[in-house]
C-alpha positions as CSV (number, residue, x, y, z in Angstrom):
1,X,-76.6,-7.5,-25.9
2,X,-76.5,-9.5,-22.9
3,X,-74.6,-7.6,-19.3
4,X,-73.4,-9.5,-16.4
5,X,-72.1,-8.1,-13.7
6,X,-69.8,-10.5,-12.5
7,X,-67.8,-9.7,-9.3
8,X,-68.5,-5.5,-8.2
9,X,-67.8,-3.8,-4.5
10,X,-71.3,-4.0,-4.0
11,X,-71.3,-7.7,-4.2
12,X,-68.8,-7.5,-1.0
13,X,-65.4,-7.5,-3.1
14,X,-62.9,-5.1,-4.7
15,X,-63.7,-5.4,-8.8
16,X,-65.7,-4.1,-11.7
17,X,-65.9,-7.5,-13.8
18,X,-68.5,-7.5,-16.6
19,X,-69.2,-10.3,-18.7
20,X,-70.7,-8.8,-22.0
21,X,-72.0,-11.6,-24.8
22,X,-73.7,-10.0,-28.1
23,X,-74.4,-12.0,-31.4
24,X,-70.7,-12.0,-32.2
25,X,-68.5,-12.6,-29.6
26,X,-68.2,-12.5,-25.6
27,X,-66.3,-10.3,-23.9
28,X,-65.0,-10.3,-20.1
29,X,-63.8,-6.6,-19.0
30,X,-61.2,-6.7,-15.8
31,X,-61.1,-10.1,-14.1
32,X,-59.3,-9.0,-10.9
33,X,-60.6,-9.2,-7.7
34,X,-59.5,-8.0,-4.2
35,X,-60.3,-8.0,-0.4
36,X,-62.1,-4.9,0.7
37,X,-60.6,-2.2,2.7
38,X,-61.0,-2.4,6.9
39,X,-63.6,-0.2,6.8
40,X,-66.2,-2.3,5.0
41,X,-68.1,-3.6,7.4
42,X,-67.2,-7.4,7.4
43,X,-65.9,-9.8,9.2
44,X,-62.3,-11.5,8.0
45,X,-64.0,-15.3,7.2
46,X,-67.0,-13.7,5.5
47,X,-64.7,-11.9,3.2
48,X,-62.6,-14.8,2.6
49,X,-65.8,-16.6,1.6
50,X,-66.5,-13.7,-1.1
51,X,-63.2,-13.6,-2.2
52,X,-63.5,-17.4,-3.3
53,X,-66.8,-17.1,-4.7
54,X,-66.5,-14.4,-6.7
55,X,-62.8,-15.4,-7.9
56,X,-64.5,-18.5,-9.3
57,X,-67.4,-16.2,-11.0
58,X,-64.4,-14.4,-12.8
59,X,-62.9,-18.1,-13.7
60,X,-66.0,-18.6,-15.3
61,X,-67.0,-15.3,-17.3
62,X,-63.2,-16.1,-18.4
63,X,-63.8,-19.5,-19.7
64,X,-66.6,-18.5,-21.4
65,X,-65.3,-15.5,-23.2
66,X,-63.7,-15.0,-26.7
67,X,-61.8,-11.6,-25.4
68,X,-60.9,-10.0,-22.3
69,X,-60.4,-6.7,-22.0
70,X,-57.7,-5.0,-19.1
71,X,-58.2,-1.3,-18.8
72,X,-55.0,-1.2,-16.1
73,X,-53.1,-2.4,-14.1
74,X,-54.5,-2.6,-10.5
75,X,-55.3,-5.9,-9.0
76,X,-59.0,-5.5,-8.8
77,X,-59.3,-4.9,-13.0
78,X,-56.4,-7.9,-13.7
79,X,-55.1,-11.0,-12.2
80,X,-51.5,-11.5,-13.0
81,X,-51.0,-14.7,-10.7
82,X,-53.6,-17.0,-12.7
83,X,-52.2,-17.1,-16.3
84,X,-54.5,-19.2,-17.4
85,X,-57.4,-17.5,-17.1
86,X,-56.8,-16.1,-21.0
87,X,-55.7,-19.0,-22.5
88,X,-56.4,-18.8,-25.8
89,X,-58.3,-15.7,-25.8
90,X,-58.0,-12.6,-27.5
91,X,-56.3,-10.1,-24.9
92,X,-57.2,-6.5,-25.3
93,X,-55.3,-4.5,-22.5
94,X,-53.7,-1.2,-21.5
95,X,-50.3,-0.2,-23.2
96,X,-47.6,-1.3,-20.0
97,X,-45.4,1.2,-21.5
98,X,-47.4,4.6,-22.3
99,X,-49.5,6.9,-20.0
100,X,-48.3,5.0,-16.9
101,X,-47.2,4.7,-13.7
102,X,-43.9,3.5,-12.8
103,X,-46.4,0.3,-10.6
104,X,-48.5,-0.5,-13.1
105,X,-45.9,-0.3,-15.9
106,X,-43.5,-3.2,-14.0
107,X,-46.9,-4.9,-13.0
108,X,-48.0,-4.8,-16.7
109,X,-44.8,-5.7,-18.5
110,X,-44.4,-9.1,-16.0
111,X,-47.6,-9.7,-16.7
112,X,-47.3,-9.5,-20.5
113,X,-44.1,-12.1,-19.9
114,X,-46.4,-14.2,-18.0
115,X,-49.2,-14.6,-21.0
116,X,-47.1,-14.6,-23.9
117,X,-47.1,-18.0,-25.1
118,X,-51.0,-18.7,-23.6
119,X,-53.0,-16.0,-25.4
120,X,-54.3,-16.9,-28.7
121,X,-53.8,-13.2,-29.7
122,X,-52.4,-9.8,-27.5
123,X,-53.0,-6.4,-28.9
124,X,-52.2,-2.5,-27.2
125,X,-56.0,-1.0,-27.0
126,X,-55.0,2.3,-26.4
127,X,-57.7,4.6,-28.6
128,X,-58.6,2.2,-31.1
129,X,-61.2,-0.2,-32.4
130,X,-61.8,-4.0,-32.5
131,X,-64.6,-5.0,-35.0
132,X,-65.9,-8.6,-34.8
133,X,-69.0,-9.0,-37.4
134,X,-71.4,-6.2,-36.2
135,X,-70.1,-6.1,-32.7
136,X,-67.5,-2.3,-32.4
137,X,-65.1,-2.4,-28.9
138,X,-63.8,0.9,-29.3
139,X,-61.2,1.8,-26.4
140,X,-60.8,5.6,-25.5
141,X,-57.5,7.4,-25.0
142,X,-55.7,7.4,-21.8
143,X,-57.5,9.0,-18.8
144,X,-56.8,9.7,-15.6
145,X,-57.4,7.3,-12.5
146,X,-59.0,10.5,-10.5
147,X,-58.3,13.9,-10.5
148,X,-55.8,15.6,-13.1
149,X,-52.4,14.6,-12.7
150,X,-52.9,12.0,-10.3
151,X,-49.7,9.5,-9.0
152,X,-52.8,6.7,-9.7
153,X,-52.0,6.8,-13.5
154,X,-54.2,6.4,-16.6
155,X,-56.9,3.8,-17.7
156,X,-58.9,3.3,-20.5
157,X,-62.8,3.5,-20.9
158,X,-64.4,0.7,-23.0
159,X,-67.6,0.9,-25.5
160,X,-69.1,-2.0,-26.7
161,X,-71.2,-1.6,-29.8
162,X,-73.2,-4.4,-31.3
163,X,-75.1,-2.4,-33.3
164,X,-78.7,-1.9,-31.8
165,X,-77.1,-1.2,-28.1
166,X,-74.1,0.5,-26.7
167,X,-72.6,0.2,-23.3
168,X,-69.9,2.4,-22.0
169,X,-67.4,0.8,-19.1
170,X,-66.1,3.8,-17.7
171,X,-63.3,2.0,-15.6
172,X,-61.4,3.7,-12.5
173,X,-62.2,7.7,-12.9
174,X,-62.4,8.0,-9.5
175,X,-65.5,10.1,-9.7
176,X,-66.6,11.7,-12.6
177,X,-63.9,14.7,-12.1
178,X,-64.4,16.9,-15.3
179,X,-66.4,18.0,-17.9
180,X,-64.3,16.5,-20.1
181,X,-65.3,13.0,-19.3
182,X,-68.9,14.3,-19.0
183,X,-68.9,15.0,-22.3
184,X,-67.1,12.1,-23.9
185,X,-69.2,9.6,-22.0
186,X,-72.3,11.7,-23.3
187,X,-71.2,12.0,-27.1
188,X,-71.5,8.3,-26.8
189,X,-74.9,8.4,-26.4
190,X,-74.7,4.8,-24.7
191,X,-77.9,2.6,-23.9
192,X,-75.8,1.3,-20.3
193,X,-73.4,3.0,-18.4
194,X,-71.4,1.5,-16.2
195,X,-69.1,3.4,-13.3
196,X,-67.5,3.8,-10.3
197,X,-68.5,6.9,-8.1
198,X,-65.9,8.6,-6.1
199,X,-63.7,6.9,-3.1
200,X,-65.1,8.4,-0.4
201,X,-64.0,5.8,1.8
202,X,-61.2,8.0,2.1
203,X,-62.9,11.4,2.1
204,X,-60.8,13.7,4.1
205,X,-57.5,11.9,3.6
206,X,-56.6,11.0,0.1
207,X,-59.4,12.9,-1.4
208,X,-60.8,16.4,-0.8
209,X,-64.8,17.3,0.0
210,X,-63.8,19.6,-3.1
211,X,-63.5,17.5,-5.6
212,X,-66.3,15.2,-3.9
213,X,-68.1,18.0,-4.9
214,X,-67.1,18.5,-8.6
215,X,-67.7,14.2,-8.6
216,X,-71.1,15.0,-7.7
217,X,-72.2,17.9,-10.1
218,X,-70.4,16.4,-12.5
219,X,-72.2,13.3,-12.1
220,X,-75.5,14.9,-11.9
221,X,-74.5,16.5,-15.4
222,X,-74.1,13.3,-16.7
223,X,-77.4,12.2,-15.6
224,X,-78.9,15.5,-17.0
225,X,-77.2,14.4,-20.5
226,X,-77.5,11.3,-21.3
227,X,-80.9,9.6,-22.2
228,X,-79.3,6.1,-20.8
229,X,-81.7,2.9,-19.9
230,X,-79.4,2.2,-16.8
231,X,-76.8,3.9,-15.0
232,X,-75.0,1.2,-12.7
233,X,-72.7,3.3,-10.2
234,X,-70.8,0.9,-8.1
235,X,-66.7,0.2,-7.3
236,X,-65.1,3.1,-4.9
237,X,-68.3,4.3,-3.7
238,X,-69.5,0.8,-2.8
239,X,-67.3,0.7,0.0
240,X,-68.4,3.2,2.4
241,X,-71.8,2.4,3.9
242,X,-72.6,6.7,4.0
243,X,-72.7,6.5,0.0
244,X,-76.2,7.4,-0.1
245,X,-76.0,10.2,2.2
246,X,-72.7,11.5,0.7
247,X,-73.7,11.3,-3.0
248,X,-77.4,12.2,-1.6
249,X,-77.8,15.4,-4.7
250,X,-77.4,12.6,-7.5
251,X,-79.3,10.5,-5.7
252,X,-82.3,13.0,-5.4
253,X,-81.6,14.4,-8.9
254,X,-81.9,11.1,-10.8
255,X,-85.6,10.7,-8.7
256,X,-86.0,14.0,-10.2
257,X,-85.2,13.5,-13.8
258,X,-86.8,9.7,-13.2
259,X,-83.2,7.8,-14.5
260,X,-82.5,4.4,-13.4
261,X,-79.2,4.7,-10.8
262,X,-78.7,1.7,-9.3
263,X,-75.6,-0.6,-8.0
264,X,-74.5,-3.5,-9.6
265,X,-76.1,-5.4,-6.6
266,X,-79.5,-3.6,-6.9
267,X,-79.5,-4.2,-10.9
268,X,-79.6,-7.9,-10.3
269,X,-82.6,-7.5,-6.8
270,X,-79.8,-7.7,-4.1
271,X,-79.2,-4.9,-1.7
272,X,-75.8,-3.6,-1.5
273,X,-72.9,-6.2,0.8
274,X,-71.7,-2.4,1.9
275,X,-75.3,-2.0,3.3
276,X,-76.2,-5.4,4.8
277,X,-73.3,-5.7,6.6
278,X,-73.7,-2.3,7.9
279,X,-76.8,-3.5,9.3
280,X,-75.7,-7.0,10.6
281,X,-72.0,-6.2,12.0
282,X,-72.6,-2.7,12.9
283,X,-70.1,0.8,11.8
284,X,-66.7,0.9,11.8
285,X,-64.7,3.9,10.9
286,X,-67.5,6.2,10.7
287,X,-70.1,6.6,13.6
288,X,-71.5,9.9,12.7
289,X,-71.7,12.0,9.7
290,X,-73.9,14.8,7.7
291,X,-76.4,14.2,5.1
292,X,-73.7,16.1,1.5
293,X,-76.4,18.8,0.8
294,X,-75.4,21.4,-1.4
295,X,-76.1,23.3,2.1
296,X,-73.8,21.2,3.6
297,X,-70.9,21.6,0.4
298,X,-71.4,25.7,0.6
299,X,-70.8,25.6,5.1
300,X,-67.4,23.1,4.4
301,X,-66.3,26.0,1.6
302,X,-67.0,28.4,4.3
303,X,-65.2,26.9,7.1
304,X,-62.2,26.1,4.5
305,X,-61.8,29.8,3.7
């Protein structure tokens, strides 16, 4: 099995594009791209510049793929306004119509009108398999885009399985919220895992430094197990600069348990855009903050009370 990570936040733009090839077949997961929020420490013409070359790196896993995969319906996993990027390809996509939000079920149904007559082949992936020779894409059921009953909707993790390795897509979780997910991801038993840690970007304001806490032990719990050559964590976290220092525990517990956590960026011997930029243009939003101990997580709980 062969992994590309094609266009990821720590690259410098919105997306969680993989190009996966294996002896049977290639497979492009979420060809969408976006601009990063104002917060990510770069300037407007540098991410222009990323936007266009990482648009083109999508163009190109696209072209060379046999299937692409669309777990939902946001515009950094699809890209409804270039139709013929699946020309002829096998689509394998979200139902538009079930688990959904009222968004992504209009964005999904015009989108479906759009690439009717230019697939070669459309079919609903919700919690089923695709088999192609020895190569298994196996499509969970509906989860949630973040916490429980989130206004965000549902997506759908991927597996790919061609028989000798597996790797697990996690998509848009948002964190790893539950046990739940900790638990399918890990009855998997997946050689690569890939997924996004928790949006903390907007820590404070959309989401809670509760459930940043439940992301983190439940992330750790992953990492505790699964037996997983490479963990790439990458998409919401990737755009705040304090990701180290907010997810420091999993940080420190993967050194302990000696797993491989890197970012798409780091997998391939780049440091993170999030990072470098932080470095070159300076802060933005944030020019202070704490080191997330589990110290730190018991004195918020404190103060909360």
């Amino acid at each position: 099995m062969k992994i590309k990570y094609v266009a990821f936040d720590s690259f410098g733009v919105k997306s969680m594009c993989t190009f996966v090839r294996t002896n049977d077949i290639s497979i492009t997961i979420d060809p969408g791209i976006a601009w990063e929020t104002s917060s990510f420490p770069l300037p407007f013409f540098k991410k222009e510049e990323l936007d266009f070359k990482y648009s083109n790196e999508i163009k190109r896993a696209c072209r060379n793929s046999d299937v692409i995969v669309i777990t939902h319906y946001h515009y950094d996993h699809f890209s409804p306004n270039n139709p013929f990027l699946y020309k002829d390809k096998l689509l394998l996509l979200k139902d538009p119509n079930k688990d959904i939000n009222k968004s992504q079920r209009h964005r999904g149904n015009d989108f479906l009108m759009s690439i009717k007559n230019k697939v070669k082949k459309l079919e609903i992936a919700d919690n089923r398999c695709f088999v192609f020779g020895k190569t298994k894409i196996r499509f969970s059921s509906p989860v949630w885009h973040g916490a429980k009953n989130t206004g965000l909707g549902f997506v759908l993790m991927v597996v790919i399985d061609d028989g000798k390795e597996k790797l697990l897509f996690t998509s848009d979780l948002n964190g790893i919220y539950t046990e739940e997910y900790v638990d399918l991801i890990s009855n998997e038993k997946p050689d690569y895992i890939i997924f996004d840690g928790a949006p903390t970007y907007l820590l404070g304001y959309v989401m809670s430094f509760k459930n940043l806490e439940l992301c983190v032990r439940n992330t750790i719990r992953l990492l505790e197990n699964t037996a997983s050559r490479l963990y790439v964590i990458d998409h919401h976290l990737l755009r705040d600069y304090r990701y180290k220092e907010l997810y420091y525990e999993v940080f420190k517990r993967a050194r302990e348990l000696g797993k491989k956590l890197l970012t798409a960026a780091e997998a391939v011997g780049k440091e993170p855009a999030v990072i470098e930029a932080y470095k070159k243009y300076g802060p933005t939003k944030w020019k202070e903050w704490e080191r997330m101990t589990w110290a730190r997580f018991r004195k918020i709980k404190k103060k909360i009370k």
